[in-house]
mmCIF file of the N, C-alpha and C atoms, coordinates in Angstrom:
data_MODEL
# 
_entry.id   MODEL 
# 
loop_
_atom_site.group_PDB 
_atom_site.id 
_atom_site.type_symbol 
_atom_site.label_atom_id 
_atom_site.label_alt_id 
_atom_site.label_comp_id 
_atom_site.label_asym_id 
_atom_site.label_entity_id 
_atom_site.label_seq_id 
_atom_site.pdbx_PDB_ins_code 
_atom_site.Cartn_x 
_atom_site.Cartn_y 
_atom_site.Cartn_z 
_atom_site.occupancy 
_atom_site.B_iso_or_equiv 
_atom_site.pdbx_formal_charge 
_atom_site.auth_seq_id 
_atom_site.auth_comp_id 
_atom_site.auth_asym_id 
_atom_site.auth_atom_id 
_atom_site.pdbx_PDB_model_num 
ATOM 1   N N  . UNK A 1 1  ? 0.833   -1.183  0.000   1.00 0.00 ? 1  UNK A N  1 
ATOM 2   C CA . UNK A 1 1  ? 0.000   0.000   0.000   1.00 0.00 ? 1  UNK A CA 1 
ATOM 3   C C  . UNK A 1 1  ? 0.880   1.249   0.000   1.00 0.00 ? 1  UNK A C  1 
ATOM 4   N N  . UNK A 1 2  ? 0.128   1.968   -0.374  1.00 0.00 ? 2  UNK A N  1 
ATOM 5   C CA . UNK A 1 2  ? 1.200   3.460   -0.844  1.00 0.00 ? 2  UNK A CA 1 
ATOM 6   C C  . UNK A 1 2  ? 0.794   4.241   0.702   1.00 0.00 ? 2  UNK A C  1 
ATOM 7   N N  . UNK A 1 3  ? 1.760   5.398   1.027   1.00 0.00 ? 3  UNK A N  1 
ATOM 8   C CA . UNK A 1 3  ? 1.145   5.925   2.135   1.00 0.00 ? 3  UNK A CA 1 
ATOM 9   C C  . UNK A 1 3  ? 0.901   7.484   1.426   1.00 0.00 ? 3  UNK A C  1 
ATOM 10  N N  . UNK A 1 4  ? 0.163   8.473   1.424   1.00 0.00 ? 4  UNK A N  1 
ATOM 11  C CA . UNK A 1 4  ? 0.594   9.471   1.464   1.00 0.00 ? 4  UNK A CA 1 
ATOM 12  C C  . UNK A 1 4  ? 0.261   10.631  2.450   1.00 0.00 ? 4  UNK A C  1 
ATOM 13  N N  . UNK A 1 5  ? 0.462   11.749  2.471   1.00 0.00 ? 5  UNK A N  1 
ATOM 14  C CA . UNK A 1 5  ? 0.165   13.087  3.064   1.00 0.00 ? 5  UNK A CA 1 
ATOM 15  C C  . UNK A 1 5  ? -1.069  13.416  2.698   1.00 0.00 ? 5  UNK A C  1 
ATOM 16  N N  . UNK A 1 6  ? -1.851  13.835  3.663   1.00 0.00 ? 6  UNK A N  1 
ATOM 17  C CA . UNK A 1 6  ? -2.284  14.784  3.222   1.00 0.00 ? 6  UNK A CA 1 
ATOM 18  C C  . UNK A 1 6  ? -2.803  15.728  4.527   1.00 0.00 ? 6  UNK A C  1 
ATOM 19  N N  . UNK A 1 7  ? -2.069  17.016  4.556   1.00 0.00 ? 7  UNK A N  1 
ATOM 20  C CA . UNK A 1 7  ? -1.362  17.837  5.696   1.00 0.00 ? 7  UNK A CA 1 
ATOM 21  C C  . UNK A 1 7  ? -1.121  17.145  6.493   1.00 0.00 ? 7  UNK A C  1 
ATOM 22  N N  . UNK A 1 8  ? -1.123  16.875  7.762   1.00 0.00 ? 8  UNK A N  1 
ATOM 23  C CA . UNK A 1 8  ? -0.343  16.118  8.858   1.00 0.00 ? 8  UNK A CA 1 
ATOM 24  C C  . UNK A 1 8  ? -1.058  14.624  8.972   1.00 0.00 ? 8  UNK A C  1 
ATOM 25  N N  . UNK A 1 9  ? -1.755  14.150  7.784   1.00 0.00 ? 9  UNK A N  1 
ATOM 26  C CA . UNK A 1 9  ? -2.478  13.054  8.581   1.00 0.00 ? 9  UNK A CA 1 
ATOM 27  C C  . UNK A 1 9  ? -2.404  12.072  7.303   1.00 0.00 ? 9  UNK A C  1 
ATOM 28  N N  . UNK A 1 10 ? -2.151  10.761  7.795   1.00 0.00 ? 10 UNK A N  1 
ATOM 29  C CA . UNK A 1 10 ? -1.428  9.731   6.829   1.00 0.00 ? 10 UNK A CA 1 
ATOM 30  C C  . UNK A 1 10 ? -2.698  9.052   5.687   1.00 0.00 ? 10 UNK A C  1 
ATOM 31  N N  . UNK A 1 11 ? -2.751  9.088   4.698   1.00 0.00 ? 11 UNK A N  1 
ATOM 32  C CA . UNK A 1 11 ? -3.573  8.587   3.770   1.00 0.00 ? 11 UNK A CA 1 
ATOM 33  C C  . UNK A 1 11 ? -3.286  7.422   3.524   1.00 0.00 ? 11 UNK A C  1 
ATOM 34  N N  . UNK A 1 12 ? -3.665  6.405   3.235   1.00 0.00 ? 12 UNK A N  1 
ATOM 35  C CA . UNK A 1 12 ? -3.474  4.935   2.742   1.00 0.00 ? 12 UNK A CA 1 
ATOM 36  C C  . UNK A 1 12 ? -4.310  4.803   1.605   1.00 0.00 ? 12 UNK A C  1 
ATOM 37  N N  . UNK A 1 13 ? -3.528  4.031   0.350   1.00 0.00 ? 13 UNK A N  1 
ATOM 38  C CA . UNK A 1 13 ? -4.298  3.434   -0.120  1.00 0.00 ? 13 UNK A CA 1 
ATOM 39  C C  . UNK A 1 13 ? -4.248  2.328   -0.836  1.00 0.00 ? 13 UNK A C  1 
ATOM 40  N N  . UNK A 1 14 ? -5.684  1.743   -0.851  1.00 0.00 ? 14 UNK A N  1 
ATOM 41  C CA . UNK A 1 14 ? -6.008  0.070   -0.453  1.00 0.00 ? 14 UNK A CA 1 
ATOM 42  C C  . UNK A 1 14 ? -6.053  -0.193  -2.272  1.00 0.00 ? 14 UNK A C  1 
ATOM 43  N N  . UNK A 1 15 ? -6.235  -1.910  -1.758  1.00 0.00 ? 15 UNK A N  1 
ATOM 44  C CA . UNK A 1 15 ? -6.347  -1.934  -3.470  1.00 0.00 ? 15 UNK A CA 1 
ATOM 45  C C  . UNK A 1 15 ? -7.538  -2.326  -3.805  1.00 0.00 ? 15 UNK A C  1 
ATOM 46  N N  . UNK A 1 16 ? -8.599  -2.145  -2.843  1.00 0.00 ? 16 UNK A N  1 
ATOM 47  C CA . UNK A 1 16 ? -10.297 -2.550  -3.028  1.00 0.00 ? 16 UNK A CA 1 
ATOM 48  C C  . UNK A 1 16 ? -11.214 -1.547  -2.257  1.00 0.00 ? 16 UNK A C  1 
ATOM 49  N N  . UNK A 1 17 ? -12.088 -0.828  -2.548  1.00 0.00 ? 17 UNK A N  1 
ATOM 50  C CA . UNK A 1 17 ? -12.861 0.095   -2.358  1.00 0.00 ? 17 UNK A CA 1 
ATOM 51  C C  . UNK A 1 17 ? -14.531 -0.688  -2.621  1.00 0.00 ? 17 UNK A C  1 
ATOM 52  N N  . UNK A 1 18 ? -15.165 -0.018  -1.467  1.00 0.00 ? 18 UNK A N  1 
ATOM 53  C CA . UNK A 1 18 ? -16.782 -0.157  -1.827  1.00 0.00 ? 18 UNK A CA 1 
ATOM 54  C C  . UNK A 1 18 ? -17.402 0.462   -1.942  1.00 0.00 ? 18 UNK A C  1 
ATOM 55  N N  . UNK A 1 19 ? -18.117 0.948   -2.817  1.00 0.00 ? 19 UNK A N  1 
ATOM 56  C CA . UNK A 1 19 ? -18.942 2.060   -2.907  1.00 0.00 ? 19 UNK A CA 1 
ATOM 57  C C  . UNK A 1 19 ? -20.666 1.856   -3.553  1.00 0.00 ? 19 UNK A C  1 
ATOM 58  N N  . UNK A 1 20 ? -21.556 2.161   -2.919  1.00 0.00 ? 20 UNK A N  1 
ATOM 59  C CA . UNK A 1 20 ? -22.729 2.069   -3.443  1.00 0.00 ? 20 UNK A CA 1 
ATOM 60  C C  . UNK A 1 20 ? -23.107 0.506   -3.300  1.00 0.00 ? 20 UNK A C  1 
ATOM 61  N N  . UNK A 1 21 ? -22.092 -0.397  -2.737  1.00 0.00 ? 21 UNK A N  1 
ATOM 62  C CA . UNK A 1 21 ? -22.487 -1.953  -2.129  1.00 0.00 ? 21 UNK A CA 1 
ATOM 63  C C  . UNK A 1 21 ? -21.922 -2.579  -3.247  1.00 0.00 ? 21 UNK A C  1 
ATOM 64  N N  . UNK A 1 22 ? -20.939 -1.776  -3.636  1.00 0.00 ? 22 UNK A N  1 
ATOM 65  C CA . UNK A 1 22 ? -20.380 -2.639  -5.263  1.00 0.00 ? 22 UNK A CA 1 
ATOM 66  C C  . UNK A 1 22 ? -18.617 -2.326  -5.135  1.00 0.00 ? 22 UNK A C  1 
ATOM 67  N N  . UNK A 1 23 ? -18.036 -4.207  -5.053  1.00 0.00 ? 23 UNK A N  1 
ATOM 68  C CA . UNK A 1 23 ? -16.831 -3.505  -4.684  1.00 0.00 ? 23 UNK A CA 1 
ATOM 69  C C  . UNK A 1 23 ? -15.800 -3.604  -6.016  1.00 0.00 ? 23 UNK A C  1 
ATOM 70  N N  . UNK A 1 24 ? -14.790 -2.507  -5.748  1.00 0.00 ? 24 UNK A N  1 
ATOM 71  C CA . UNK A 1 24 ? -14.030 -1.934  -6.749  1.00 0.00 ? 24 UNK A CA 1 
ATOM 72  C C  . UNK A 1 24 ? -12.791 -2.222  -6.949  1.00 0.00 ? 24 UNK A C  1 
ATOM 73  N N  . UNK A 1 25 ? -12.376 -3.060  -7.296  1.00 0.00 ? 25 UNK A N  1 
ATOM 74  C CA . UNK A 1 25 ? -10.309 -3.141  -7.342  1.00 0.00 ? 25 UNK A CA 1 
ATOM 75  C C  . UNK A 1 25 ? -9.638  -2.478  -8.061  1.00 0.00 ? 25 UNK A C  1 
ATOM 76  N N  . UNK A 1 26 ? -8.430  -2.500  -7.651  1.00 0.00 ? 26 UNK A N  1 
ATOM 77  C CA . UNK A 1 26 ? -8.054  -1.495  -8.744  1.00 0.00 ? 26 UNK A CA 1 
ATOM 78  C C  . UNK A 1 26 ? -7.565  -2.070  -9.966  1.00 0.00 ? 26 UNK A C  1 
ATOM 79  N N  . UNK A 1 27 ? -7.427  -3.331  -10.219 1.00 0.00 ? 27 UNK A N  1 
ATOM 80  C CA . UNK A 1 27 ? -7.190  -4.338  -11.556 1.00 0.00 ? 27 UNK A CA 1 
ATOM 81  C C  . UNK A 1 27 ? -8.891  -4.226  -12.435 1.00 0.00 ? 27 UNK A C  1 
ATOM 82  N N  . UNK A 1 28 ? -10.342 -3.218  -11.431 1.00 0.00 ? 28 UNK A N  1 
ATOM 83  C CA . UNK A 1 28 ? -11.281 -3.665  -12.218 1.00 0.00 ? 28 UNK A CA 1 
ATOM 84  C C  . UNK A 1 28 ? -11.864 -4.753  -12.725 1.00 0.00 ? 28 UNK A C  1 
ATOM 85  N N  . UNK A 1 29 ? -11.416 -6.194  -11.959 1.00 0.00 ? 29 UNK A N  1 
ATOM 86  C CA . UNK A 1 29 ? -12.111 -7.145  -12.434 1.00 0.00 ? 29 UNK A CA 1 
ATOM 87  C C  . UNK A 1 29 ? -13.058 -7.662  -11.090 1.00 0.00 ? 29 UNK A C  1 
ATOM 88  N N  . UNK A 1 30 ? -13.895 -8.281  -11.212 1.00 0.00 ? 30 UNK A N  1 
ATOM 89  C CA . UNK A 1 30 ? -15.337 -8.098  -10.741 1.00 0.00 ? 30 UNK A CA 1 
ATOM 90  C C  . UNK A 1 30 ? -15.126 -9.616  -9.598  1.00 0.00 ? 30 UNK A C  1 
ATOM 91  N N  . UNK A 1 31 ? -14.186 -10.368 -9.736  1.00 0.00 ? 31 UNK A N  1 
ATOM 92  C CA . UNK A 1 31 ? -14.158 -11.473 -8.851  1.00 0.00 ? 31 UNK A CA 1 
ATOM 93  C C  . UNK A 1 31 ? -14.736 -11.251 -7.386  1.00 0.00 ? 31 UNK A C  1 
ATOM 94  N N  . UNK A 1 32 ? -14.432 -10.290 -6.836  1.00 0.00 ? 32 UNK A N  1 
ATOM 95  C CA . UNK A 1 32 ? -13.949 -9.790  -5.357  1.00 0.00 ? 32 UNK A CA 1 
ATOM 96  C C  . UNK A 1 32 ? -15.915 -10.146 -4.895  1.00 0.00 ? 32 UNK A C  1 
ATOM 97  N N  . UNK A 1 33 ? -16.598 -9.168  -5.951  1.00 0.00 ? 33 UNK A N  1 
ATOM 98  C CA . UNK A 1 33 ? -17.814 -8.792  -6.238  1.00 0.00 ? 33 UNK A CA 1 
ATOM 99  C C  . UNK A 1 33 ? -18.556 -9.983  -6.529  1.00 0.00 ? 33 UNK A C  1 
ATOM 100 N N  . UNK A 1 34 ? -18.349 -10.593 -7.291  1.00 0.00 ? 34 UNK A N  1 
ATOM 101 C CA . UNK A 1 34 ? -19.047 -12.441 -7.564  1.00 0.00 ? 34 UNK A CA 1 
ATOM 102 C C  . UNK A 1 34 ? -18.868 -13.151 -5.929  1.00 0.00 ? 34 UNK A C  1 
ATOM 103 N N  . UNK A 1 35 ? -17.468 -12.738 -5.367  1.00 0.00 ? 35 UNK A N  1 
ATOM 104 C CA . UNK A 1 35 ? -17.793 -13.881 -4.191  1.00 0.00 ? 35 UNK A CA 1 
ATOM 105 C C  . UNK A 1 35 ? -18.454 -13.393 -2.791  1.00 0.00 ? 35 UNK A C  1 
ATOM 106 N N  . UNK A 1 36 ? -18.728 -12.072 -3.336  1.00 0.00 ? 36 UNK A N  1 
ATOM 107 C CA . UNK A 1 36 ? -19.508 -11.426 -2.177  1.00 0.00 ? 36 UNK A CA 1 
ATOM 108 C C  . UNK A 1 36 ? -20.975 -11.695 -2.206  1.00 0.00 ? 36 UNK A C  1 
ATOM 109 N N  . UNK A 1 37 ? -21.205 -11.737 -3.123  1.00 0.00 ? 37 UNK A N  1 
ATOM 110 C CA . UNK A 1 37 ? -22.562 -11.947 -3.823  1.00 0.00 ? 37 UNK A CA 1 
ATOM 111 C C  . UNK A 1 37 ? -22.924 -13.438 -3.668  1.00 0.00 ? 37 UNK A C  1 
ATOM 112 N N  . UNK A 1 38 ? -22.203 -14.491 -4.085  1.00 0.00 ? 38 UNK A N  1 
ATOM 113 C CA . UNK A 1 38 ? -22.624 -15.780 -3.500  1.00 0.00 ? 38 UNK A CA 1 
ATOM 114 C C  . UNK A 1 38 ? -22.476 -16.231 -1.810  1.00 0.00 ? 38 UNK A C  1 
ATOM 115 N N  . UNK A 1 39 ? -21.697 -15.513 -1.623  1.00 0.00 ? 39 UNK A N  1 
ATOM 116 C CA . UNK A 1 39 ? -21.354 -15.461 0.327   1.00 0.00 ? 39 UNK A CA 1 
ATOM 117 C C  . UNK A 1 39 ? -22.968 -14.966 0.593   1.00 0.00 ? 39 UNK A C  1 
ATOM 118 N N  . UNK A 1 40 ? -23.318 -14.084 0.538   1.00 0.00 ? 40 UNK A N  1 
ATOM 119 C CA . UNK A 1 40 ? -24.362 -13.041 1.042   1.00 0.00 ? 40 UNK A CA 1 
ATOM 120 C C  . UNK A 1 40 ? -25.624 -14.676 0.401   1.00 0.00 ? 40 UNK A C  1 
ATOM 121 N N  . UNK A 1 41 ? -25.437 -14.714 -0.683  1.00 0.00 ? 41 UNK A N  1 
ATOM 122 C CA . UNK A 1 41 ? -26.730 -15.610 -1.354  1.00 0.00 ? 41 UNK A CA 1 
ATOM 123 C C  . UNK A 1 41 ? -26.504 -17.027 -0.082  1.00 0.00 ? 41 UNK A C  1 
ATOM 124 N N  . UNK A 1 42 ? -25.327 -17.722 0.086   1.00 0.00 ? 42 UNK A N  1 
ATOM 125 C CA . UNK A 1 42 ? -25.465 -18.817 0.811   1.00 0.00 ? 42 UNK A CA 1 
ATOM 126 C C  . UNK A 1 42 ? -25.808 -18.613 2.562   1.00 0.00 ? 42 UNK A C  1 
ATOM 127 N N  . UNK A 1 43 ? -25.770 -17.145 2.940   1.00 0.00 ? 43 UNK A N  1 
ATOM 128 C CA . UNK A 1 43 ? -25.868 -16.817 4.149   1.00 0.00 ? 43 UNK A CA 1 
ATOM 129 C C  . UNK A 1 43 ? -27.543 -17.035 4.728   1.00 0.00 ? 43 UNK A C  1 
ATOM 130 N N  . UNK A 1 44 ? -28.135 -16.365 3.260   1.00 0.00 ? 44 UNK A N  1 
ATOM 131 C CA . UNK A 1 44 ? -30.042 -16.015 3.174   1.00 0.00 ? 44 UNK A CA 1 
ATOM 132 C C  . UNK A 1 44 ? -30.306 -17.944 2.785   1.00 0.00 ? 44 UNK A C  1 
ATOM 133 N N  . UNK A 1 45 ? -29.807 -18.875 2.452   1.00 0.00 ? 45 UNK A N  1 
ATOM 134 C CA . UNK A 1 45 ? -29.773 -20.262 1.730   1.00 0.00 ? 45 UNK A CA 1 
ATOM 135 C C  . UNK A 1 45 ? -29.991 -20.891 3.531   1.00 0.00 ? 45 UNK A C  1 
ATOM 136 N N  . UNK A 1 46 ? -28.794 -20.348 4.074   1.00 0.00 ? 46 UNK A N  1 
ATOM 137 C CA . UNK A 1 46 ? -28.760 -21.206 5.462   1.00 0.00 ? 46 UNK A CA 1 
ATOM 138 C C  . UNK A 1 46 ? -29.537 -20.599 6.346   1.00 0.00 ? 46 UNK A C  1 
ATOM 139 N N  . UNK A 1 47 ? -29.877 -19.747 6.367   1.00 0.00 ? 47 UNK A N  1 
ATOM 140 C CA . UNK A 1 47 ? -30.735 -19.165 7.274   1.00 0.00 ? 47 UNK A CA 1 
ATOM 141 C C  . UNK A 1 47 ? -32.097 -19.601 7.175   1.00 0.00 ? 47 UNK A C  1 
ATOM 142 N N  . UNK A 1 48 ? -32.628 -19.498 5.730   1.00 0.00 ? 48 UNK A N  1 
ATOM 143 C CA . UNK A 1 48 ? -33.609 -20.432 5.351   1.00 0.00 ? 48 UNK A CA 1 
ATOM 144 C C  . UNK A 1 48 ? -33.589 -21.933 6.165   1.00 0.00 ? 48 UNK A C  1 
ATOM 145 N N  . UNK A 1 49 ? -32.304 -22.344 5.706   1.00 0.00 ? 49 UNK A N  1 
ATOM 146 C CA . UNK A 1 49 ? -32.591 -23.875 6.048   1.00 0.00 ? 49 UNK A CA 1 
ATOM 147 C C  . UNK A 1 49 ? -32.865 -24.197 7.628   1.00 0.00 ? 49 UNK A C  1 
ATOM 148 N N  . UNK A 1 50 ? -31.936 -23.728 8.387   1.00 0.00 ? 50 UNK A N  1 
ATOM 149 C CA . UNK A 1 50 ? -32.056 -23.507 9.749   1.00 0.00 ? 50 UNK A CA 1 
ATOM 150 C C  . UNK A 1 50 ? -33.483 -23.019 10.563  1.00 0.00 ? 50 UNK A C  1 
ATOM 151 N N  . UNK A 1 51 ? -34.674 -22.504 9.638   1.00 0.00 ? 51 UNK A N  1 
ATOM 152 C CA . UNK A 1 51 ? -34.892 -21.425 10.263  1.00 0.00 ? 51 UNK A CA 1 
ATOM 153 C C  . UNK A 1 51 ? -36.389 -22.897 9.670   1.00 0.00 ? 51 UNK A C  1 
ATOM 154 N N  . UNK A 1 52 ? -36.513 -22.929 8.425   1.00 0.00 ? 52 UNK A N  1 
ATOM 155 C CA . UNK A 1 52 ? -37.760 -23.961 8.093   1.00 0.00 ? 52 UNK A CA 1 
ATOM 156 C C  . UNK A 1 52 ? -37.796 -25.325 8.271   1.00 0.00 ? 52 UNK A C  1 
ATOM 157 N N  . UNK A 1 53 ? -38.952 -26.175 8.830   1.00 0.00 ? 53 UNK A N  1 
ATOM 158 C CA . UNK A 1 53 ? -38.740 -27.633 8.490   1.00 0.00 ? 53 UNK A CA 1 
ATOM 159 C C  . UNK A 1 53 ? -39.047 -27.885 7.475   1.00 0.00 ? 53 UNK A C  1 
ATOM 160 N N  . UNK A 1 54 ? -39.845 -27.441 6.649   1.00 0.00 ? 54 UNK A N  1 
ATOM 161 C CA . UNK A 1 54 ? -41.128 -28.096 5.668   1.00 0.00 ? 54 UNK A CA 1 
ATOM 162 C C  . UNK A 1 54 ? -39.588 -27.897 4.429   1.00 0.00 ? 54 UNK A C  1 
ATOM 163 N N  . UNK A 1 55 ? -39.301 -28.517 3.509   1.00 0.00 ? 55 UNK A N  1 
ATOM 164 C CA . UNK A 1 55 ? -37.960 -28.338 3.024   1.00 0.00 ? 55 UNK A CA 1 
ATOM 165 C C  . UNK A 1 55 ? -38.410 -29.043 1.808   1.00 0.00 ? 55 UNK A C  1 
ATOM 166 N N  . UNK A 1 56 ? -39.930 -28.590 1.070   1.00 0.00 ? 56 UNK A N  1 
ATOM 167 C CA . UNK A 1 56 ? -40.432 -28.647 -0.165  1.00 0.00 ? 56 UNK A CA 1 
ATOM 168 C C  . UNK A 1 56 ? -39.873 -27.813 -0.686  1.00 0.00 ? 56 UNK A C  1 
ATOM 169 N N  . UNK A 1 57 ? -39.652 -28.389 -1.932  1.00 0.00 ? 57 UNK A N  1 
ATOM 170 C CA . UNK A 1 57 ? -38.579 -27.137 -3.450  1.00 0.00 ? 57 UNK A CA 1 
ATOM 171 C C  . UNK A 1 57 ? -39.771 -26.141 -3.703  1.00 0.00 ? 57 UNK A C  1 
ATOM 172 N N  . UNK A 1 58 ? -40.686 -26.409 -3.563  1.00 0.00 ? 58 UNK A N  1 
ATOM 173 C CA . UNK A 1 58 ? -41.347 -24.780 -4.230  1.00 0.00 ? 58 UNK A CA 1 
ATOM 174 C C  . UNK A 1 58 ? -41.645 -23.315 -2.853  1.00 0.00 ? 58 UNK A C  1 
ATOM 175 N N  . UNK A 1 59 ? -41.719 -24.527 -1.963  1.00 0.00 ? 59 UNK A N  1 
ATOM 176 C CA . UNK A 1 59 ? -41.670 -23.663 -0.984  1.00 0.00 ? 59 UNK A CA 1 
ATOM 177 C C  . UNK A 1 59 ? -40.420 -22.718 -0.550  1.00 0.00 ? 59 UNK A C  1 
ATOM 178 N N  . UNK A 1 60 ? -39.268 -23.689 -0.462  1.00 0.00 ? 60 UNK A N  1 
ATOM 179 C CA . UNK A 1 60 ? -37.731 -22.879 -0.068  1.00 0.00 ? 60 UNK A CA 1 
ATOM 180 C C  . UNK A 1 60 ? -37.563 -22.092 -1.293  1.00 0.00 ? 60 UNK A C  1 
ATOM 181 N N  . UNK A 1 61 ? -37.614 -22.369 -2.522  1.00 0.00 ? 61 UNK A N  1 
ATOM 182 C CA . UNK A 1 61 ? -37.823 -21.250 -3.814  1.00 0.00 ? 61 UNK A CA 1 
ATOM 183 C C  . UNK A 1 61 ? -38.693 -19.823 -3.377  1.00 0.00 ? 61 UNK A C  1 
ATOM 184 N N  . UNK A 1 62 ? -40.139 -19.911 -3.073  1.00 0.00 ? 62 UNK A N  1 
ATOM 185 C CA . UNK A 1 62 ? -40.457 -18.677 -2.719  1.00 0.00 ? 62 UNK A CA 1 
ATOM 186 C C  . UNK A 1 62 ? -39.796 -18.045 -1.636  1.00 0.00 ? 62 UNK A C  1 
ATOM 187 N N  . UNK A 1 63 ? -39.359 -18.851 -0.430  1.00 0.00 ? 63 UNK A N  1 
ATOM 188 C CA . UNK A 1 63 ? -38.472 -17.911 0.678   1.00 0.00 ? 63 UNK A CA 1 
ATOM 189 C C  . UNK A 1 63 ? -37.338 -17.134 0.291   1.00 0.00 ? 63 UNK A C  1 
ATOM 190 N N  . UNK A 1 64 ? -37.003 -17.960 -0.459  1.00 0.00 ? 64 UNK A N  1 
ATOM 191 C CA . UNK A 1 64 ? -35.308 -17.240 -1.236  1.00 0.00 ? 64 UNK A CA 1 
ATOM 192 C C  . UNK A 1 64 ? -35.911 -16.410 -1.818  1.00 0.00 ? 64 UNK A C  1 
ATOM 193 N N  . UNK A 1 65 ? -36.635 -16.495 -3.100  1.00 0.00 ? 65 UNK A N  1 
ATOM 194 C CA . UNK A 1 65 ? -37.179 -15.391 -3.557  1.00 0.00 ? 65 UNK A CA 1 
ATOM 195 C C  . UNK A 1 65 ? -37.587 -14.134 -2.870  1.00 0.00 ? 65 UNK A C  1 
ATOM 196 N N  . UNK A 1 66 ? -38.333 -14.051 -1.989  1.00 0.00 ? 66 UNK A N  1 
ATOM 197 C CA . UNK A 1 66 ? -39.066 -12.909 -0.983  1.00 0.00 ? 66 UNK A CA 1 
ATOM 198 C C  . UNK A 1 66 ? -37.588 -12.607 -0.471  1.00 0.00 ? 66 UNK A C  1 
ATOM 199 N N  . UNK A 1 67 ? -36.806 -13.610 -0.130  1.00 0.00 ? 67 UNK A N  1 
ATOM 200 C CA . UNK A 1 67 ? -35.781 -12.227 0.875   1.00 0.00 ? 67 UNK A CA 1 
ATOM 201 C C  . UNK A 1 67 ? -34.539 -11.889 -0.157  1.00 0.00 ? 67 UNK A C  1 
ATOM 202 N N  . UNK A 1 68 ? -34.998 -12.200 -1.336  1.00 0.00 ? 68 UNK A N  1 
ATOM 203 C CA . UNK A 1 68 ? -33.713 -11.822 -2.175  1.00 0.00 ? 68 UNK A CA 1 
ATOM 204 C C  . UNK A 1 68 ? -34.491 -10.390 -2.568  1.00 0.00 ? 68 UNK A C  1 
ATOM 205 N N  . UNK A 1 69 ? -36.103 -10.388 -3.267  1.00 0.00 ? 69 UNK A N  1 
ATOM 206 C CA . UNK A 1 69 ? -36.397 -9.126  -3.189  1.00 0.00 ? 69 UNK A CA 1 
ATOM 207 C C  . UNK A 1 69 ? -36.206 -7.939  -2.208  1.00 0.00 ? 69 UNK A C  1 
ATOM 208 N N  . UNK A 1 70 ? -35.792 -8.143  -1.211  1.00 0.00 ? 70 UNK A N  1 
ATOM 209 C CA . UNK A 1 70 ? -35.956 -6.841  -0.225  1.00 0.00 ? 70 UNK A CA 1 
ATOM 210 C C  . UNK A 1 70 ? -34.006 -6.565  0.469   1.00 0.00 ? 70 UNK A C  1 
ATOM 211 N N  . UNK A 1 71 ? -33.531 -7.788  -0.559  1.00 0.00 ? 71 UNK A N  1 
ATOM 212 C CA . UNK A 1 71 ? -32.163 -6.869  -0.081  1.00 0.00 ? 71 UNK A CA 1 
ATOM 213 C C  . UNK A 1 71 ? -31.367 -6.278  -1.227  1.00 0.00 ? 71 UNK A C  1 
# 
């Protein structure tokens, strides 16, 4: 990481930024962003599973669905 000035107080900078919930490298390629996105998807997957017994496919389909709409 580079350091720099700026007046008495030390700047750093990183080689991944987030902004707007979308993250940014500085190579610009989107990996970082794909595995955030399936992390977050398997987090709402287990929570589901943990959380329902009834563990019919059309049913766990609409749960995923409904909480994928509202995030």
């Amino acid at each position: 990481m580079a350091t720099q000035l700026l007046g008495d107080v030390d700047i750093q900078s990183g080689k991944e930024e987030k902004d707007l919930g979308i993250i940014i490298h500085q190579t610009l390629k989107s990996s970082q962003q794909c595995v955030a996105a399936a992390n977050s998807a398997n987090r709402t997957l287990g929570m589901i599973n943990r959380t329902f017994v009834n563990k019919h496919s059309n049913i766990m389909l609409r749960l995923y669905q409904s909480l994928l709409d509202r995030n």
